[in-house]
C-alpha positions as CSV (number, residue, x, y, z in Angstrom):
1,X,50.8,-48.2,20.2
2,X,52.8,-45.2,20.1
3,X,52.2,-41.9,18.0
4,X,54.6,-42.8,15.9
5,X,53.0,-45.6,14.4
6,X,49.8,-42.9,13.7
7,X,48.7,-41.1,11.1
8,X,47.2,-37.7,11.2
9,X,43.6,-37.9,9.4
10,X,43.7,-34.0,9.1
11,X,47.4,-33.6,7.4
12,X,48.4,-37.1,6.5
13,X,51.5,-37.1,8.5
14,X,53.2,-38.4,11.2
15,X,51.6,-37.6,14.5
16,X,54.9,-37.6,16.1
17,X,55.9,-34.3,13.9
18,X,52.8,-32.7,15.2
19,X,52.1,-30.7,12.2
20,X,48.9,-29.3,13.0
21,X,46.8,-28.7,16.2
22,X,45.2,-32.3,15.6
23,X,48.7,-33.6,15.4
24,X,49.6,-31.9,18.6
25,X,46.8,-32.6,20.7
26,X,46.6,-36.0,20.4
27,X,50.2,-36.4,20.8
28,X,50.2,-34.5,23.8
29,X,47.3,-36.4,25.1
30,X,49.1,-40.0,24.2
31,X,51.8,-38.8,25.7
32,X,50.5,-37.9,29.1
33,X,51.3,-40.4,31.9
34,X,48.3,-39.8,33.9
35,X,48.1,-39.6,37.6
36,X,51.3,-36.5,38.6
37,X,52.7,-37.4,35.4
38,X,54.2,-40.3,37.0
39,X,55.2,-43.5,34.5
40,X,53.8,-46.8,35.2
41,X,56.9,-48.1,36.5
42,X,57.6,-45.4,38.7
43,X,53.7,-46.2,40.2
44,X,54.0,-49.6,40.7
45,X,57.3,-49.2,42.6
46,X,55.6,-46.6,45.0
47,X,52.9,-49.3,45.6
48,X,55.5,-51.9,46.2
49,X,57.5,-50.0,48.4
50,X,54.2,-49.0,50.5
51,X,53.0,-52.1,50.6
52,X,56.5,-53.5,52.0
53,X,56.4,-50.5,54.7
54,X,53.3,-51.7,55.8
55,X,54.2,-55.4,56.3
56,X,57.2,-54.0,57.8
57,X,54.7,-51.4,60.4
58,X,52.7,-54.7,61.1
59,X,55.6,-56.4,61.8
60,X,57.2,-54.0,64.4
61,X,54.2,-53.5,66.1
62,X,53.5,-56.9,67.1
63,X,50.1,-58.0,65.7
């Protein structure tokens, strides 16, 4: 779901447009990505790429 599907209870209009504090806040807190402000994507390729640089650490050293 994205803000722009919502509807502000306090001003009856898009949340998107952020017409009033309510609007805003709760645009600003869907729109937050969360851990640096990093996307999902962008997190799961940092896992993937650690998780190859530690197969590729194991590898190398032999165990």
């Amino acid at each position: 779901m994205s803000c722009e599907d919502l509807v502000c209870a306090g001003c009856a209009h898009p949340v998107a447009e952020g017409r009033c504090p309510r609007c805003r806040a709760y645009r600003d807190r869907m729109h937050n990505n969360g851990f640096g402000g990093m996307t999902p994507a962008l997190l799961s390729l940092v896992l993937i790429a650690l998780f190859f640089l530690t197969l590729a650490l194991k590898h190398l050293s032999g165990t």
